[in-house]
N, C-alpha and C positions, 0 to 999 in steps of 0.2 A: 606633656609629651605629644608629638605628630607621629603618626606614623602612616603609609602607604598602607589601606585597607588589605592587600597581601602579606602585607612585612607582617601584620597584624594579625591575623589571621595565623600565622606560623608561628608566630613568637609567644603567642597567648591563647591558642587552639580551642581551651575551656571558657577562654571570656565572650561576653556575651556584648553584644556592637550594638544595639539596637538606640534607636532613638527614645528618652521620656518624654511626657509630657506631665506639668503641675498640674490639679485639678484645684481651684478655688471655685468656691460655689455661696459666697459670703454674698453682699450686695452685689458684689461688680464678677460676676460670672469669667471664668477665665481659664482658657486653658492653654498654658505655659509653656512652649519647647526647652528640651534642656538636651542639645546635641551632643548627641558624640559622633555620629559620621556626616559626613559632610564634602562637596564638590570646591576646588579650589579653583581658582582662574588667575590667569599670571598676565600684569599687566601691562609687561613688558613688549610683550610677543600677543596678546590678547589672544589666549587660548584656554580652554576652559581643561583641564587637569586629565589624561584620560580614565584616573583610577579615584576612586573617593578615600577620603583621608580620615582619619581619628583621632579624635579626642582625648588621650588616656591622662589628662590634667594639666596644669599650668602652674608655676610659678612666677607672684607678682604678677600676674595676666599676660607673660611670655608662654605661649602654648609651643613654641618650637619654631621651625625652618623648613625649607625641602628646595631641591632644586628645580626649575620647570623642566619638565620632560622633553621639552620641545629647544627650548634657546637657550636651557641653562640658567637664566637667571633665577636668583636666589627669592623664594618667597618664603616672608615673615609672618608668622600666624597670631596675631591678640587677640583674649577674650578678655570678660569683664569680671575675672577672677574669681567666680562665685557659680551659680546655674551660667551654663553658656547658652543663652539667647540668641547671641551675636558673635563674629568672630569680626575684627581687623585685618586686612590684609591691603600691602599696597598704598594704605594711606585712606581704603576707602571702607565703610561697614558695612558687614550683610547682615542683617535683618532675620533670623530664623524663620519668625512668625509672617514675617511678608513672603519669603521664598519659598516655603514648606505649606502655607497656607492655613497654618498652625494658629487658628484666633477664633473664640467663641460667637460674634458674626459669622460666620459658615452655618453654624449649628442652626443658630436662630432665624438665617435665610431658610433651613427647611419649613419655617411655618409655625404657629404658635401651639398647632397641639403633640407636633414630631418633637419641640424646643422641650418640654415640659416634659412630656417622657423620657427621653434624654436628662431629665434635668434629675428627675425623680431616680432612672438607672444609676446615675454616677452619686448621689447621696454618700453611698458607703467608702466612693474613694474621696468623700472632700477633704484637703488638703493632703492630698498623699499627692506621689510620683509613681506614675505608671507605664509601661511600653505604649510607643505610637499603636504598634498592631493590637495593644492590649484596646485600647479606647476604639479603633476602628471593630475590633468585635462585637462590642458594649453596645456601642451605634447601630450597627448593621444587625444586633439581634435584636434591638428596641424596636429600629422601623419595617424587621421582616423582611431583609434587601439580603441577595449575596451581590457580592463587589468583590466578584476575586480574579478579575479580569490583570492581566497581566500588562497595561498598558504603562509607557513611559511618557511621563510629561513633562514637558518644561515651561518651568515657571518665569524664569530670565533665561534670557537671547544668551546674557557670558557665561549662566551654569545650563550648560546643556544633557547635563544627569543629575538625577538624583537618584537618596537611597531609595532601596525596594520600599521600607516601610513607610515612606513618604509617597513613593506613588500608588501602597495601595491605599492610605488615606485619600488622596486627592481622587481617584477613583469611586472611592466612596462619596465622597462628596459629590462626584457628578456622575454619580448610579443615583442618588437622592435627590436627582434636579436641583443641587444648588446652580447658580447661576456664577460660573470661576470668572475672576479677571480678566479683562481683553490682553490678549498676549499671551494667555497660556492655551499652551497646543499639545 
């Protein structure tokens, strides 16, 4: 089901919208996005959504519809029926971990003895699922940083918002001198 981060909000007052992420910490270090809110862009009209949208599951990886706010045309939301990583729309895929910034290179651009603390803090959640803001505290008490700076980023030119708990990770990330993508402002 889609729904309008308000509709949602009203309709479901007690649920909780936040973004997870997997923690794998086996060989291949890894941490997972599993969204549930999310920026739409309609590609008809090339306008990027003005309200963030929801995840509340899919059927067969039909997650829903909505109309564009703007021209009306009709956008179709797929995901990959299982963790949504990714969503379909349009015809074209968005990438979680490339637009949220959601990938274990970050971590390990901080350096190999912040990587290792970090690696050693998260221990007790391997392979569990946890809130973004859960992990960006985990992080920021590891390296002794506060990142609670309110700043909005964008990561693509066509998603011109993202969720809060996405930009306070990204925040975090560059309170930590990681070194972000060219293109994000």
């Amino acid at each position: 089901m889609l729904y309008e981060e308000s509709e949602y909000k009203s309709k479901f007052p007690g649920k909780t919208i936040q973004n997870r992420v997997y923690i794998r910490l086996d060989g291949r270090f890894m941490i997972q996005p599993d969204v549930k809110a999310f920026p739409l862009y309609c590609t008809a009209c090339r306008r990027t959504q003005p309200e963030m949208y929801i995840h509340d599951g899919s059927r067969y990886g039909h997650v829903g519809a909505c109309a564009c706010s703007f021209c009306g045309a009709e956008i179709n939301v797929n995901d990959g029926d299982n963790i949504v990583t990714f969503i379909r729309t349009g015809g074209r895929e968005i990438d979680f971990a490339d637009l949220y910034l959601i990938d274990w290179k970050y971590i390990h651009a901080m350096g190999e003895s912040e990587e290792a603390k970090i690696l050693q803090a998260l221990q007790s959640y391997k392979g569990r699922f946890v809130y973004l803001d859960e992990l960006c505290d985990i992080v920021a008490r590891v390296l002794e940083i506060n990142a609670k700076s309110t700043h909005s980023f964008c990561t693509d030119k066509e998603y011109s918002i993202l969720p809060e708990d996405v930009n306070r990770w990204i925040n975090l990330l560059y309170t930590a001198g990681v070194r972000l993508p060219e293109g994000v402002f």
